[in-house]
C-alpha positions as CSV (number, residue, x, y, z in Angstrom):
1,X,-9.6,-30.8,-9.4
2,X,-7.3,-30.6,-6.3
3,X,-4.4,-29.7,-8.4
4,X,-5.4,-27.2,-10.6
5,X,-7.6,-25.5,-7.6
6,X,-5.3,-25.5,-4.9
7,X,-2.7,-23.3,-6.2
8,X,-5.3,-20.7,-8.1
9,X,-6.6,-20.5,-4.4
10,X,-3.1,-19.9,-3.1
11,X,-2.2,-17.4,-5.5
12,X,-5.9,-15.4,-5.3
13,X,-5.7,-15.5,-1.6
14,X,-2.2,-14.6,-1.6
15,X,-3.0,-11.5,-3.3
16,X,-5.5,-10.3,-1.1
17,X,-3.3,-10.7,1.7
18,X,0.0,-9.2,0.6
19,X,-2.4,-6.1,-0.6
20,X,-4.3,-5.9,2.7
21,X,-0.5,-6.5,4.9
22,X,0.4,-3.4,2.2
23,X,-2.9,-1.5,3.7
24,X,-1.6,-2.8,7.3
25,X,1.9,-1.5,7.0
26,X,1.6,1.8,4.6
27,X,-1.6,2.5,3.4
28,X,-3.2,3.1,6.7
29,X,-0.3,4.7,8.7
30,X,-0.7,7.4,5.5
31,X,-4.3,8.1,5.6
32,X,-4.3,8.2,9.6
33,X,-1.1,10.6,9.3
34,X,-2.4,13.2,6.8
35,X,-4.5,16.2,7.5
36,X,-8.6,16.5,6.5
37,X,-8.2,17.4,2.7
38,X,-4.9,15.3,1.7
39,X,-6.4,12.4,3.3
40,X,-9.8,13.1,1.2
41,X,-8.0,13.4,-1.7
42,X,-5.6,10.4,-1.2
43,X,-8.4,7.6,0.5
44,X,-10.9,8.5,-2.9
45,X,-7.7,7.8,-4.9
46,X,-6.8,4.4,-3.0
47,X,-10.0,3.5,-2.8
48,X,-10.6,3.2,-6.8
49,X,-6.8,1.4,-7.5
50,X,-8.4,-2.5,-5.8
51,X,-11.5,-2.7,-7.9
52,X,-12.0,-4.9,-9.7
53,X,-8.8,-7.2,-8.3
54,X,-9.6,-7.2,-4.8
55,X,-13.4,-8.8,-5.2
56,X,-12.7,-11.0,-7.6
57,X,-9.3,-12.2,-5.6
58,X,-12.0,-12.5,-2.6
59,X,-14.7,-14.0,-3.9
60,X,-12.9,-16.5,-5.7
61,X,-10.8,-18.0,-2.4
62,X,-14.1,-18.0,-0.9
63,X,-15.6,-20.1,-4.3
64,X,-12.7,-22.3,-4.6
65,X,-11.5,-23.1,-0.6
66,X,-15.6,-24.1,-0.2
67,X,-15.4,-26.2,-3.8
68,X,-11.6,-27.5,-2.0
69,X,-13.6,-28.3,1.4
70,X,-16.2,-30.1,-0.2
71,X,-14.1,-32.4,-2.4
72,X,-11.1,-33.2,-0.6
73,X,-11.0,-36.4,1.5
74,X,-8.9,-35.4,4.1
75,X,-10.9,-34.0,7.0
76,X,-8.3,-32.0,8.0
77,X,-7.2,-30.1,4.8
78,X,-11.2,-30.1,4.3
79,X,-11.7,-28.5,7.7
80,X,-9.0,-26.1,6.8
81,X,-9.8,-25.4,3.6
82,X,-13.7,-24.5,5.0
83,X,-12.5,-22.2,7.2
84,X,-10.1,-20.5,4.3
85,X,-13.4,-19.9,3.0
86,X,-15.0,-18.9,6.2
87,X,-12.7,-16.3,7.0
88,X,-12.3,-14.9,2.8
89,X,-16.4,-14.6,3.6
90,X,-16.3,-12.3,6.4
91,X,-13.8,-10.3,4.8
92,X,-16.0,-9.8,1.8
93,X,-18.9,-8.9,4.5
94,X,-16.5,-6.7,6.7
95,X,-15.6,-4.8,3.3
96,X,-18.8,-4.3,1.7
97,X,-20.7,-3.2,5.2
98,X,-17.7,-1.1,7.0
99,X,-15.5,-0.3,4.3
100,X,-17.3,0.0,1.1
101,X,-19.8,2.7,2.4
102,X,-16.8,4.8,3.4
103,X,-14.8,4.7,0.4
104,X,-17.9,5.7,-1.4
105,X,-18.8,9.0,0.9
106,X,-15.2,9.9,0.6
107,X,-15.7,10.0,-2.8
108,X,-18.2,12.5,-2.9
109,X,-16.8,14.9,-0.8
110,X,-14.4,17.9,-2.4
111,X,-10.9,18.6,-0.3
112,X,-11.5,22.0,-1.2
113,X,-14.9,22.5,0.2
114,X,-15.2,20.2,3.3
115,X,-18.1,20.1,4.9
116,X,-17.9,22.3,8.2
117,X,-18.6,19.1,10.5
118,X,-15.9,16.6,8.7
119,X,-13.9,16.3,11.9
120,X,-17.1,14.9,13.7
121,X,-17.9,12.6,10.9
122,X,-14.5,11.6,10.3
123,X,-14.5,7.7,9.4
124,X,-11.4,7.5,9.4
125,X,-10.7,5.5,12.3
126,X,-14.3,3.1,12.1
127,X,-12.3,2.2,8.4
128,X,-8.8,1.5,10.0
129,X,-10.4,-0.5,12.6
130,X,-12.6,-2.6,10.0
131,X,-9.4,-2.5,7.3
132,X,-7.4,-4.1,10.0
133,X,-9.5,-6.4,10.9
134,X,-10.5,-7.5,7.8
135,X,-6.9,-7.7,7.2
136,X,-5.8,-10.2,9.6
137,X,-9.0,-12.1,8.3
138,X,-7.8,-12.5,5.2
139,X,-3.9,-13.2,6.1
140,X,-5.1,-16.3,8.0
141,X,-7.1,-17.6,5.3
142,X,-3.8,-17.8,3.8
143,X,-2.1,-19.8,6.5
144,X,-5.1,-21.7,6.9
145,X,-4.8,-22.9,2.4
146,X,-0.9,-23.3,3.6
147,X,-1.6,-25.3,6.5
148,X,-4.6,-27.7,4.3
149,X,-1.8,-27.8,1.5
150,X,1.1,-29.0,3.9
151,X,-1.6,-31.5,5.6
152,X,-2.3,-32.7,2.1
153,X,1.6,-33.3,0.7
């Protein structure tokens, strides 16, 4: 199981990472830069490109590091591999309590016809805080599979 697992787990992971450094480093600056209606218009149009990759990419380094943890016999990798799964977890939590919710009001709402309160509601900022941290959850769940697969060769 170890050897058909560990690199599906790599590469799932691995995704979700390189997409959530892409977030880190473009994505974000982008939305944060643009004005009311462009960044409407451009987060309801990110937010729909991830689904369904992103979950499934999640959930699945969270199912396979805990079926890696609980069948490997090192206690290190095993200990590693938990908290891969640990930290995929809270990401899934972070992004369907913080992140979720505003992807889904910014899709309802028309760049042409903002509401005349959108600057005092603007989530922009609670999602960058919650994308980033999510996003440096998820990058050391990666280092954490790399360091459990280097314990383990």
């Amino acid at each position: 199981m170890l050897t058909l697992l560990t690199p599906l787990v790599l590469l799932l992971n691995g995704l979700a990472a390189g997409v959530q450094l892409g977030t880190l480093l473009g994505g974000w600056p982008l939305l944060a830069a643009l004005p009311a209606d462009r960044y409407v218009h451009a987060h309801a149009f990110f937010a729909t490109r991830y689904d369904p990759t992103m979950p499934l990419c999640l959930l699945g380094t969270v199912l396979g590091d805990g079926a890696l943890a609980a069948t490997t016999r090192d206690g290190w990798a095993s200990a590693l591999f938990a908290a891969a799964a640990l930290l995929a977890l809270a990401t899934v939590v972070i992004s369907l309590t913080q992140n979720v919710p505003v992807n889904k009001w910014v899709q309802t709402l028309d760049p042409d016809d903002l509401p005349s309160d959108f600057a005092a509601q603007d989530r922009r900022l609670h999602w960058g805080r919650w994308n980033h941290r999510r996003s440096v959850l998820t990058i050391v769940a990666l280092l954490a599979n790399c360091a459990a697969l280097a314990v383990l060769l």
